[in-house]
N, C-alpha and C positions, 0 to 999 in steps of 0.2 A: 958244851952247849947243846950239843946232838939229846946229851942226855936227858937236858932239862926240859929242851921241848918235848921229847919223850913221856917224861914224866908230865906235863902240862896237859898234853895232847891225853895223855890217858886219865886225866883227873876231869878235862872239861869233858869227856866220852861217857865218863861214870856217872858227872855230877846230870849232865843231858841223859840217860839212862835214867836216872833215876828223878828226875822231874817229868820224864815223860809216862814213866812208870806212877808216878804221882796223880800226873795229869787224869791219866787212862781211871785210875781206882776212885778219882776225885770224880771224873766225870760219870765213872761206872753209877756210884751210891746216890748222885742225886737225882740219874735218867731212873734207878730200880727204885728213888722213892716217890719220884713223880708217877711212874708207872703203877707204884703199889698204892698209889690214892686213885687213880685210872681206876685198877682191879676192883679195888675197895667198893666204888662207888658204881659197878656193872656187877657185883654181888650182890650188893642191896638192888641194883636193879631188875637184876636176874629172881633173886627172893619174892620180890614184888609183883614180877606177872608170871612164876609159878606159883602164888598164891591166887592171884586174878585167874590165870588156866582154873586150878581146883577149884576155885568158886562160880566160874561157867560151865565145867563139868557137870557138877552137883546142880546146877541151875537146868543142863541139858537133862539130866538125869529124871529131874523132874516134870521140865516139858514132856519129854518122851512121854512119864508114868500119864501125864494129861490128856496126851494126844489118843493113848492105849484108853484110857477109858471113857473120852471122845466117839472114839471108834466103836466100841462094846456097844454105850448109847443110842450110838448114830445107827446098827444093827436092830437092837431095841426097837427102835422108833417106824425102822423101816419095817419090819415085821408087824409094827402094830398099822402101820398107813395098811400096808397088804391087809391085814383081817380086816379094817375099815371100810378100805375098796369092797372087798369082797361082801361085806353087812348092805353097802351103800346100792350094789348090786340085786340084793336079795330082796331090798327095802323097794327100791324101783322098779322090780319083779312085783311085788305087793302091791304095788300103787296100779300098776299096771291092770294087773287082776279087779284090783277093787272099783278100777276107772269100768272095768268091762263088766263088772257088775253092780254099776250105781247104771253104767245105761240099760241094763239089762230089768234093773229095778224100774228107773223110768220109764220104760215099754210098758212094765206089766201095768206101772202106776194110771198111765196116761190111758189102756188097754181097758183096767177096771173101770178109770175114770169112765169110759166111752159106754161101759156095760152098763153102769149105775146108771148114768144119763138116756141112755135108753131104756133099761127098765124103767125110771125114774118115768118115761114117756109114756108107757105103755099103765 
């Protein structure tokens, strides 16, 4: 009788061995295939805003080229306001002058004026 539970004891050890061995490979294939639809779908998602990065790259790459000849422009402009200044200066320099010789004209105008009218008296 020793022996048969022996033999019993080592059949239910083997049959439990390998159910759990069962278990284990059962539960192994269906967590790596849930996992591998996990993967699957954080690929595609990964693909997705590595594509989105390159297409903001190439979007920044652009701003930049915009901003650089923004910049160039904005240089341009400033250089042309300066020569502006600088005519608008020269132009008020002329006025200036011309104002001091429109009165200078008037003196003489108002001066003839006064000559005629006195000759004109005489």
């Amino acid at each position: 009788m020793a022996e048969r539970f022996t033999a019993d004891l080592l059949f239910i050890i083997i049959v439990l061995l390998v159910a759990a061995v069962l278990g284990y490979l059962l539960g192994y294939y269906v967590a790596k295939n849930r996992y591998m639809k996990i993967i699957r779908a954080l690929e595609e998602e990964k693909a997705a805003l590595e594509a989105k990065v390159r297409k903001l790259e190439e979007e920044k790459a652009s701003l930049e080229a915009q901003v650089k000849k923004l910049d160039e422009e904005k240089l341009k402009l400033q250089s042309d306001v300066k020569m502006l200044e600088e005519e608008k200066e020269g132009l008020q320099s002329d006025i200036r002058k011309m104002d001091g010789e429109i009165a200078s004209l008037k003196l003489t105008i108002d001066k003839l004026g006064k000559e005629l009218k006195s000759q004109a008296k005489e």
